[in-house]
C-alpha beads as a LAMMPS data file, in Angstrom:
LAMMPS data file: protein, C-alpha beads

97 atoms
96 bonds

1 atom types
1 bond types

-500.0 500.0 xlo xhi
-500.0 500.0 ylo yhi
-500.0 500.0 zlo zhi

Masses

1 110.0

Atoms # bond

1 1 1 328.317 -15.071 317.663
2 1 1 331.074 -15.201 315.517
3 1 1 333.713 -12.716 315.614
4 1 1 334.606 -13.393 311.595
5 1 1 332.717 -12.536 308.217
6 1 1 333.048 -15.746 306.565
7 1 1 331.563 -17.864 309.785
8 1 1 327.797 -17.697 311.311
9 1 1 326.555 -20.166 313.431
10 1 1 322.586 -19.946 314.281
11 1 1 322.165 -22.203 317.755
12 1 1 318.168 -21.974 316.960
13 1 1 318.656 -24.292 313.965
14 1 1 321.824 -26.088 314.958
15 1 1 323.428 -24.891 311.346
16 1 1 326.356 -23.362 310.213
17 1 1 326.910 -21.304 307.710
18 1 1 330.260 -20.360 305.531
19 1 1 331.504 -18.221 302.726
20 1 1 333.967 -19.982 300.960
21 1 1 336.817 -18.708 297.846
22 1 1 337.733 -22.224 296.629
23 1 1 341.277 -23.075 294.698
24 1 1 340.961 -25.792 292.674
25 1 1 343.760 -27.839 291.171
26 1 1 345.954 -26.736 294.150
27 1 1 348.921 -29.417 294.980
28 1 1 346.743 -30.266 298.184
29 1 1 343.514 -29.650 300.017
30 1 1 343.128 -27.452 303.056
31 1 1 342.139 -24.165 304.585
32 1 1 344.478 -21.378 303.162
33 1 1 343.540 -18.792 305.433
34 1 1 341.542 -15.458 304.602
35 1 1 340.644 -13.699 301.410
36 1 1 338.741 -10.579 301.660
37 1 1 335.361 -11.846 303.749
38 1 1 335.674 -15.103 302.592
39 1 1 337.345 -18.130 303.891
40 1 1 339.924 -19.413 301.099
41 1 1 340.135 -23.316 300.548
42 1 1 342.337 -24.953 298.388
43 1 1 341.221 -28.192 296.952
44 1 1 343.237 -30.637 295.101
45 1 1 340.527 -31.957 292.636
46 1 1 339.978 -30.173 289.362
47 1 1 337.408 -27.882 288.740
48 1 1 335.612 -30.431 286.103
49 1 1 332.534 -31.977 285.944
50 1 1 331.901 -31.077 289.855
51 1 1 335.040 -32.962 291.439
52 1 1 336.034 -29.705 293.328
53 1 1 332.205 -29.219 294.390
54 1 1 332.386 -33.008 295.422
55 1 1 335.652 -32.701 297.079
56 1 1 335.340 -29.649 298.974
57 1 1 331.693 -31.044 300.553
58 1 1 333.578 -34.195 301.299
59 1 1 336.415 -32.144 302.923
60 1 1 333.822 -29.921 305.306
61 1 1 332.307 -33.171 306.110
62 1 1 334.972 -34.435 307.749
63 1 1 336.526 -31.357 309.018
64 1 1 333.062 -30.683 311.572
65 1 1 332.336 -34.137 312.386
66 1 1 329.240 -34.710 310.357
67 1 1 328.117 -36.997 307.192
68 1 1 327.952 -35.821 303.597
69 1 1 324.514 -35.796 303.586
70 1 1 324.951 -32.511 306.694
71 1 1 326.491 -30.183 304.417
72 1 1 324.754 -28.558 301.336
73 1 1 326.626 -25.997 298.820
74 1 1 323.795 -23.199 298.860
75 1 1 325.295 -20.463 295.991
76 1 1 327.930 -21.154 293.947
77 1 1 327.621 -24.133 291.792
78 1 1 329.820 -23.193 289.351
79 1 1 332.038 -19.995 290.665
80 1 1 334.710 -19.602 293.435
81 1 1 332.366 -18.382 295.985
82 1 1 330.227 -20.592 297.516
83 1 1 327.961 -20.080 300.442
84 1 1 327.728 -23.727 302.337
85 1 1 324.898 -25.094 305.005
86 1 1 326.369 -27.610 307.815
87 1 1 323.873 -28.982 309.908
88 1 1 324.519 -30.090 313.067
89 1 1 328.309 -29.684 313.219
90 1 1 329.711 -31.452 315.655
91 1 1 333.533 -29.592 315.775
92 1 1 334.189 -26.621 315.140
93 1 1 337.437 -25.867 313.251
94 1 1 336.497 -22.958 311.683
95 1 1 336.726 -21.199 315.224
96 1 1 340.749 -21.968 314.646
97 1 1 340.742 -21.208 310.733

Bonds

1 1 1 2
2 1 2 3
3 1 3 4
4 1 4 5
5 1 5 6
6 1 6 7
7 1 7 8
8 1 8 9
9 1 9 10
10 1 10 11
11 1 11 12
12 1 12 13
13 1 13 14
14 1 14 15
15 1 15 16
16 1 16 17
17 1 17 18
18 1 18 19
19 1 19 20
20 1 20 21
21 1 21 22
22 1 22 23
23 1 23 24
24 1 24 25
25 1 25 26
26 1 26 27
27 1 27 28
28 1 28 29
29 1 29 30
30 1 30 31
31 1 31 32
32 1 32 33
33 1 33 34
34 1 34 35
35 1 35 36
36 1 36 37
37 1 37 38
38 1 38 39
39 1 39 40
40 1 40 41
41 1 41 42
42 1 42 43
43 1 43 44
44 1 44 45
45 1 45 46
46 1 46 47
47 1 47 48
48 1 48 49
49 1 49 50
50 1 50 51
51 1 51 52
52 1 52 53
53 1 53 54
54 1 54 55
55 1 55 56
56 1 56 57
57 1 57 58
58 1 58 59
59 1 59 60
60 1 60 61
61 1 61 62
62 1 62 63
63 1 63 64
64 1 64 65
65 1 65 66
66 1 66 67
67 1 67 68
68 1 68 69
69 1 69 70
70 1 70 71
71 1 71 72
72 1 72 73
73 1 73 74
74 1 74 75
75 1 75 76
76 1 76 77
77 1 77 78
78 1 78 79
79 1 79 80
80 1 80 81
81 1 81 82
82 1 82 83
83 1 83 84
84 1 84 85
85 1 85 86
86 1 86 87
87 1 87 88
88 1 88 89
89 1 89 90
90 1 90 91
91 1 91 92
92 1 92 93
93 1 93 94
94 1 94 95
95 1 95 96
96 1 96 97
């Protein structure tokens, strides 16, 4: 079990879940630490057309080991908060974030 709001990770379903406050347009990408319950990321891209959306999916990707295809934006389309879905993670930075 997690000890923070923003992380939960169900072992029956091998998924992940986060609540995210994304910064886009930020000078660079990265994890920016805490912001109420949420987890705030900062992404580079612009917050047109879905580039952030895009970017920050690509970003999670990468950070927990697994393909694009393992990590679905759940709520927040087109506002700051965003609940995301990794399957399968494979690391586990949040644990550090």
């Amino acid at each position: 079990m997690s000890s923070v709001p923003w992380s939960r990770f169900d072992p029956a379903t091998d998924t992940l879940t986060l609540i995210l406050h994304v910064q886009p347009g930020a000078r660079s990408t990265g994890v920016a630490g805490r912001h109420g319950d949420s987890l705030k990321v900062r992404l580079a891209a612009p917050p047109v057309e879905g580039q952030a959306n895009i970017a920050l999916l690509a970003f999670l990707a990468e950070a927990f080991g697994v393909s694009r295809r393992d990590v679905c934006l759940r709520r927040g389309e087109i506002s700051r908060h965003k609940e995301i879905l990794i399957r399968g993670p494979r690391r586990r930075p949040d644990l550090d974030w």
